[in-house]
ROFIGU-418935 format. One record per residue (C-alpha): x, y, z. Coordinates in steps of 0.25 Angstrom, whole numbers, plus 2048, in hexadecimal, padded with zeros to 3 digits. Layout:
   c1   c2   c3
    X    Y    Z
...
This chain:
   c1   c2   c3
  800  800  800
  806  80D  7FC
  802  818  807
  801  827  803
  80D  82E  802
  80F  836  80E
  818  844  810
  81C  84B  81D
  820  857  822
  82D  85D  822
  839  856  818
  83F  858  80D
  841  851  7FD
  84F  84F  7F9
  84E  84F  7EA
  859  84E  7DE
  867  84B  7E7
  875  848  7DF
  879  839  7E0
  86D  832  7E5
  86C  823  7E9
  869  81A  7DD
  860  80C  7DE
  86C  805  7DA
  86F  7FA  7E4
  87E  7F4  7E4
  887  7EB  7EE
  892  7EF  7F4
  89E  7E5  7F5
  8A1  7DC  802
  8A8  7E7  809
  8B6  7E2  80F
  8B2  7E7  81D
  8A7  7EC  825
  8A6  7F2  833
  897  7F1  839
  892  7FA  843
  88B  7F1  850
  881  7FB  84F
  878  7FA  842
  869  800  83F
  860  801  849
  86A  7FB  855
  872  7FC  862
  87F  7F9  860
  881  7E9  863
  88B  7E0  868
  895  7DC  85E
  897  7CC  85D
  8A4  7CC  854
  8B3  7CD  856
  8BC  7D1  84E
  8C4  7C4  846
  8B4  7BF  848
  8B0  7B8  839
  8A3  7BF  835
  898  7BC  829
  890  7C6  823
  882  7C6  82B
  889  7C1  838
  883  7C7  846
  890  7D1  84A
  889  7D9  854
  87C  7D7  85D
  876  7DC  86A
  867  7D4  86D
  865  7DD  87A
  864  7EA  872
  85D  7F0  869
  864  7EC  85C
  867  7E3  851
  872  7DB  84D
  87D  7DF  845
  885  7D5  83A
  893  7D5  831
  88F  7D8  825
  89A  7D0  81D
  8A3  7C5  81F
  8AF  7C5  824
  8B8  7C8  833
  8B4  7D2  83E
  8C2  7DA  83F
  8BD  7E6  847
  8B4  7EA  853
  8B4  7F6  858
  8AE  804  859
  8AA  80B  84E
  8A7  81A  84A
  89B  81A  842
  891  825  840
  895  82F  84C
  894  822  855
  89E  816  85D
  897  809  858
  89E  7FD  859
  8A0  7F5  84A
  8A7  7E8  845
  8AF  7E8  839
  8B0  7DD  831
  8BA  7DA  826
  8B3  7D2  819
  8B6  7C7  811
  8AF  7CC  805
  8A5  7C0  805
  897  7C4  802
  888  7BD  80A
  884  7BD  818
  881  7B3  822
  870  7B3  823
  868  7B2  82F
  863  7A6  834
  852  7A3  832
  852  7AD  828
  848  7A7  81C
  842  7AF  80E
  837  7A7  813
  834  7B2  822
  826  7B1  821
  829  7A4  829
  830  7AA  832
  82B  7B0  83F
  82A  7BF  844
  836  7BB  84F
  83F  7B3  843
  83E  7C0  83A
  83F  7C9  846
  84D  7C2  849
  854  7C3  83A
  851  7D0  839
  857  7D3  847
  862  7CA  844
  865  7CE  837
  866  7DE  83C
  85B  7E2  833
  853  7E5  841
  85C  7F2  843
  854  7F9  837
  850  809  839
  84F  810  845
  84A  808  84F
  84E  7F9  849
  842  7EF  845
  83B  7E8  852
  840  7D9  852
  83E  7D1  860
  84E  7D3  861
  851  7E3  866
  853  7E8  857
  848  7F4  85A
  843  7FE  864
  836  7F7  863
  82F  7EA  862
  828  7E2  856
  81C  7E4  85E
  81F  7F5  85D
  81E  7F6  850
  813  7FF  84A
  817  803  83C
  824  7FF  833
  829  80A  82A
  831  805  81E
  838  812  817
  83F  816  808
  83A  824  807
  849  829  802
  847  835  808
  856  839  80A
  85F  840  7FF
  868  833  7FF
  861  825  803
  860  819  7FD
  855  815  7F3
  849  80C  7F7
  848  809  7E8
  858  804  7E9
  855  7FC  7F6
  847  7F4  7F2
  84D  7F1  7E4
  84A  7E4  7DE
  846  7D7  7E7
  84A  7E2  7F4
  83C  7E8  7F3
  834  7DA  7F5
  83F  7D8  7FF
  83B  7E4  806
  82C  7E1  804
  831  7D3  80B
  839  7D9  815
  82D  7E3  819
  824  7D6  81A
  82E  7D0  824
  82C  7DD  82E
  81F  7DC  82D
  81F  7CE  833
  828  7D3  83D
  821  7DF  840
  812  7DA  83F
  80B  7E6  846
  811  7F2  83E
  80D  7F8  831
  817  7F9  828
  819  807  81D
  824  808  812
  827  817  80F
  82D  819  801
  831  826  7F9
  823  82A  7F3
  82C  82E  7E7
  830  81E  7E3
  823  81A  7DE
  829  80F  7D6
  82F  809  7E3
  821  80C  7EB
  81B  804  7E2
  823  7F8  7E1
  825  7FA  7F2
  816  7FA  7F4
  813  7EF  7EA
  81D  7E5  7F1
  817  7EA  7FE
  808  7EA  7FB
  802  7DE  801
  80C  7DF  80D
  804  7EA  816
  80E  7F3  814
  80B  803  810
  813  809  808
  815  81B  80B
  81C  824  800
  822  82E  808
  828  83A  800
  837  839  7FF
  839  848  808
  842  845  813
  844  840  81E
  838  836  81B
  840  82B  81E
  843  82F  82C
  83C  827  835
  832  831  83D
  82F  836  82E
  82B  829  82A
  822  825  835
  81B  833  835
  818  832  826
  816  824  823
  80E  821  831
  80B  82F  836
  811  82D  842
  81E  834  84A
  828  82E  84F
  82B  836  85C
  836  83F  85D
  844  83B  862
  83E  82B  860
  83E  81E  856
  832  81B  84E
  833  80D  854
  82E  815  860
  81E  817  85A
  820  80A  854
  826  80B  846
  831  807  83F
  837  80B  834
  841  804  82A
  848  808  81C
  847  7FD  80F
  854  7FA  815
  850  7F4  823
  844  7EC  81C
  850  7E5  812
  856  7E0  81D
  84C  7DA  824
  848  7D4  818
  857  7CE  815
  859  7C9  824
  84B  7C1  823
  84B  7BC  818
  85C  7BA  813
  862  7B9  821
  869  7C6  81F
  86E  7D0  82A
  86F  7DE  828
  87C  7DF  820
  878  7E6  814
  876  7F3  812
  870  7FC  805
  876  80B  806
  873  815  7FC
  87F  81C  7F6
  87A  829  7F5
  87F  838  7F0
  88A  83F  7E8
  895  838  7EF
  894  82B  7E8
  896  829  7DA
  88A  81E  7DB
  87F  81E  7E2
  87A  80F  7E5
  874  809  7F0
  87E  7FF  7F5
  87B  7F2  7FD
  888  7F1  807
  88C  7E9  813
  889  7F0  821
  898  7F5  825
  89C  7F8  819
  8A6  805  81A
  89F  810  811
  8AC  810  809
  8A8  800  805
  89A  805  800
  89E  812  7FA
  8A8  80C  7F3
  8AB  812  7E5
  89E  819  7E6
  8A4  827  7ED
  8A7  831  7E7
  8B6  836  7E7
  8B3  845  7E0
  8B2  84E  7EF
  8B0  84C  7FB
  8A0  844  801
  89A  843  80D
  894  834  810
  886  835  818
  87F  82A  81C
  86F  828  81A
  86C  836  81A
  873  842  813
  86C  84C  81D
  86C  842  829
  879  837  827
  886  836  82E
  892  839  827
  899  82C  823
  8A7  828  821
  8AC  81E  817
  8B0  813  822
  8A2  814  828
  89A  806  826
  88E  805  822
  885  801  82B
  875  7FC  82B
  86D  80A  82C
  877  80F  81E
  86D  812  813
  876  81D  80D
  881  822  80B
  883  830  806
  88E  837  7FF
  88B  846  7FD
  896  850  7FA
  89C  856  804
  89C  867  805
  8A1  86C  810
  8A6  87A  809
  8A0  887  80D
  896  88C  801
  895  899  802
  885  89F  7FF
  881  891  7FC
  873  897  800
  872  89F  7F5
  87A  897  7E9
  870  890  7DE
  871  883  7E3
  86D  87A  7D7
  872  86C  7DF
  870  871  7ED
  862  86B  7F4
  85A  875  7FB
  84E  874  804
  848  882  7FE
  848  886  7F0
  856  88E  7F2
  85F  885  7E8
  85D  882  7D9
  85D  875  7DE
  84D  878  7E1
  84B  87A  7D1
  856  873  7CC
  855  867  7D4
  850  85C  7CB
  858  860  7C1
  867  860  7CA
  869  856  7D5
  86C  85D  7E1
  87A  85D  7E8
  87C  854  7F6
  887  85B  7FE
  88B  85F  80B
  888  86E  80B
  87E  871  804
  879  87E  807
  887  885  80D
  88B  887  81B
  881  888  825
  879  896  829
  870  89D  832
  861  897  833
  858  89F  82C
  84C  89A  831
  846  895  824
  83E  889  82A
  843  880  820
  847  876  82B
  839  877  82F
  833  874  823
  83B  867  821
  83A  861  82E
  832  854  82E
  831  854  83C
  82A  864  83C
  836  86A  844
  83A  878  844
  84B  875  843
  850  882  842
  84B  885  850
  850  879  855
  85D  87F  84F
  85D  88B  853
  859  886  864
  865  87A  863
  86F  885  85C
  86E  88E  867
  86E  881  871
  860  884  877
  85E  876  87A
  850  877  883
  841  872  882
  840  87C  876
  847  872  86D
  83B  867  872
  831  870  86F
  836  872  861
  836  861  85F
  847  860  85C
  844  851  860
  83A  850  855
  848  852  84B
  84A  846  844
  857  84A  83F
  855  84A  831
  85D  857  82E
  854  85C  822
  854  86A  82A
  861  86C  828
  861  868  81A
  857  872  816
  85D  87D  81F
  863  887  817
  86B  88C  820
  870  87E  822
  871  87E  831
  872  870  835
  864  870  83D
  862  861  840
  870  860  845
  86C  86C  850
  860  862  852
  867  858  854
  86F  85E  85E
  864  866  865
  85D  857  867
  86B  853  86E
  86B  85F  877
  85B  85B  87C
  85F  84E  87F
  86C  855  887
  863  85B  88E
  859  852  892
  84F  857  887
  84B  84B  880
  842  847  878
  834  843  87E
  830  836  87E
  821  834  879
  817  82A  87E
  816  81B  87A
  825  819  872
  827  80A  86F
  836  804  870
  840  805  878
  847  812  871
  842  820  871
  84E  828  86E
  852  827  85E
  859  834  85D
């Protein structure tokens, strides 16, 4: 069933950007070593059960911790354990096993796994998909009778399955449910529901991919599944976008959508649980989207997890000047390096060119390739006919806030984030900034996209968040939550 397509308040349509990802689909190589963070998806960091000399294959149980809320975590090749230890990854200390590969491909399969899961029980399907890892999917993991989520089965309300493509750079839903992988899908969607009996389950797709809408809610029509078209204006992707527009529901600031019962998943998340049920196979893949100028390509390439960026950008980056690498997100992604592995919530990576030179009345230059949220730049009439620019400095250095509202007008969750700015600049931290809803931020960052003074507004945001809690001022906890976590932020 295909539901009315459905807008919301607040966003912004990314149109017409340099070097976008392409449906291709390719393989990376058996890469010669891999260091795997104990900390993958939705997870606590778990135990690690190797040492180093330790013989591993591909698929193995390296890491596991059945008293908390997490999921296991495997080697994703074949080979020998020849480090553990303590790695930097992503502004945190997490602990990671490297393993050195013997350039064999396959993978050992999990045991009572059967093409044949309709005759298997809820509890049998429940434990591959914890053991296989695929349980540590989105925010708040999927509910198995092992701790892999903040809730139980027996919580779930609503499943929400996402491809909107809202972000400048992500990967493609068309890329990822090509060929026999969309009847997977529909397979994989259909093993969920057996899982999770009690919840209604909702696809959201970009309402501009009519042909793959089509094709999705065919496979899905006789399974109870309802299909939303969402416009493809970001952040629709975001978790409390998604549940507000597909279920008209709000996810409560400063909490989970596992907390009112909903969980939401990417194509991705439903793959895997598809691939652990019915072929045995952990959690070792993973599709990431090559995506922006910095890449002389721009496939989506399946790659071990632990892979070094430099192993899955290989031959593909550009050498001309100088890129930034971003990770999911170009206004939201943490800065990667080139020795940083891949790890299980990778679905971009993003190589935009890096300007960090001052440009001097970039305000007032013609702007044919610069993206603008008014109608500033040529890009607002020329757009469709020259694909806009992805750097690092877009708009010049930053200036004062001229109080245009422009933040306001974007903001999914109805803020007003150049106050905000202006009370955290000035350090008034106080019951002010509560009353003005900073926790309902979801740190999407489009206000300081479409700022033209280009002040950095959900960073002060961020921060002004940080400073509440400091002093005590935390966000209120509402009535009735479910799960045993109420702090997401």
């Amino acid at each position: 069933m295909i539901a009315k397509t459905r807008g919301f308040r607040g966003s912004y349509r990314f149109r017409n950007f340099e070097s976008p990802p392409q449906e291709r689909l390719t393989q990376a190589a058996i890469p010669s070593t891999v260091t795997i963070i104990l900390i993958q998806g939705f997870s606590d960091e778990v135990s690690c059960l190797v040492q180093p000399g330790d013989a591993v294959k591909a698929g193995q149980i390296i890491g596991r911790d059945d008293d908390s809320i997490s999921s296991p975590v495997h080697a994703s090749v074949n080979g020998k354990v020849v480090n553990v230890g303590k790695l930097a990854y992503l502004g945190n200390e997490v602990a990671a096993v490297t393993i050195e590969s013997d350039g064999t491909d396959g993978w050992q399969a999990l045991e009572g796994h059967t093409a044949q899961w309709e005759s298997l029980s809820a509890e049998q399907i429940e434990k591959l998909v914890y053991l296989s890892g695929a349980a540590g999917a989105g925010r708040s993991g999927i509910p198995t009778r092992f701790k892999s989520s903040i809730i139980s089965c027996g919580d779930v309300e609503y499943v929400i399955i996402h491809g909107v493509e809202s972000e400048m750079y992500g990967p493609l839903a068309a890329a990822l449910l090509a060929g026999e992988r969309l009847g997977q899908f529909a397979e994989g969607v259909r093993i969920l529901k057996k899982m999770l009996p009690s919840a209604g389950f909702h696809v959201a797709l970009n309402a501009e991919r009519q042909d793959l809408i089509s094709r999705v809610s065919g496979t899905l029509a006789s399974y109870g599944v309802e299909v939303r078209c969402l416009e493809p204006r970001y952040p629709a992707d975001y978790d409390e976008v998604l549940v507000s527009t597909v279920l008209g529901r709000t996810v409560p600031p400063g909490h989970l959508a596992a907390n009112i019962g909903v969980i939401v998943l990417d194509i991705q998340d439903v793959l895997h649980v598809y691939d652990a049920v019915t072929k045995g196979k952990p959690v070792i893949e993973r599709t990431v989207a090559l995506c922006g100028p910095g890449f002389s390509e721009n496939p989506h390439v399946q790659v071990r997890i632990g892979a070094p960026l430099e192993h899955l950008a290989a031959g593909k980056l550009r050498q001309d000047r100088a890129y930034r690498l971003l990770r999911n997100s170009a206004l939201t992604g943490e800065r990667l390096e080139m020795k940083q592995p891949v790890d299980r919530n990778c679905d971009a990576v993003i190589a935009v060119h890096e300007n960090d030179s001052r440009e001097m009345f970039a305000f007032v230059r013609p702007g044919p390739r610069k993206d603008s949220y008014t109608p500033t730049f040529l890009s607002a009439i020329l757009g469709k006919k020259l694909t806009k620019r992805a750097e690092t400095n877009l708009h010049g250095e930053e200036r004062p806030c001229i109080n245009c509202g422009f933040c306001e007008e974007v903001c999914p969750a109805g803020l007003i984030p150049h106050h905000l700015f202006h009370y955290v600049e000035r350090n008034i931290i106080d019951e002010t900034l509560l009353r003005f809803k900073i926790y309902d931020c979801i740190d999407c960052n489009l206000c300081a996209y479409v700022c033209p003074s280009k002040i950095a507004l959900g960073r002060h945001i961020r921060e002004g968040k940080d400073k509440l809690i400091n002093e005590g001022l935390t966000c209120p906890r509402p009535d009735s939550l479910k799960g045993l976590l109420t702090d997401s932020k």
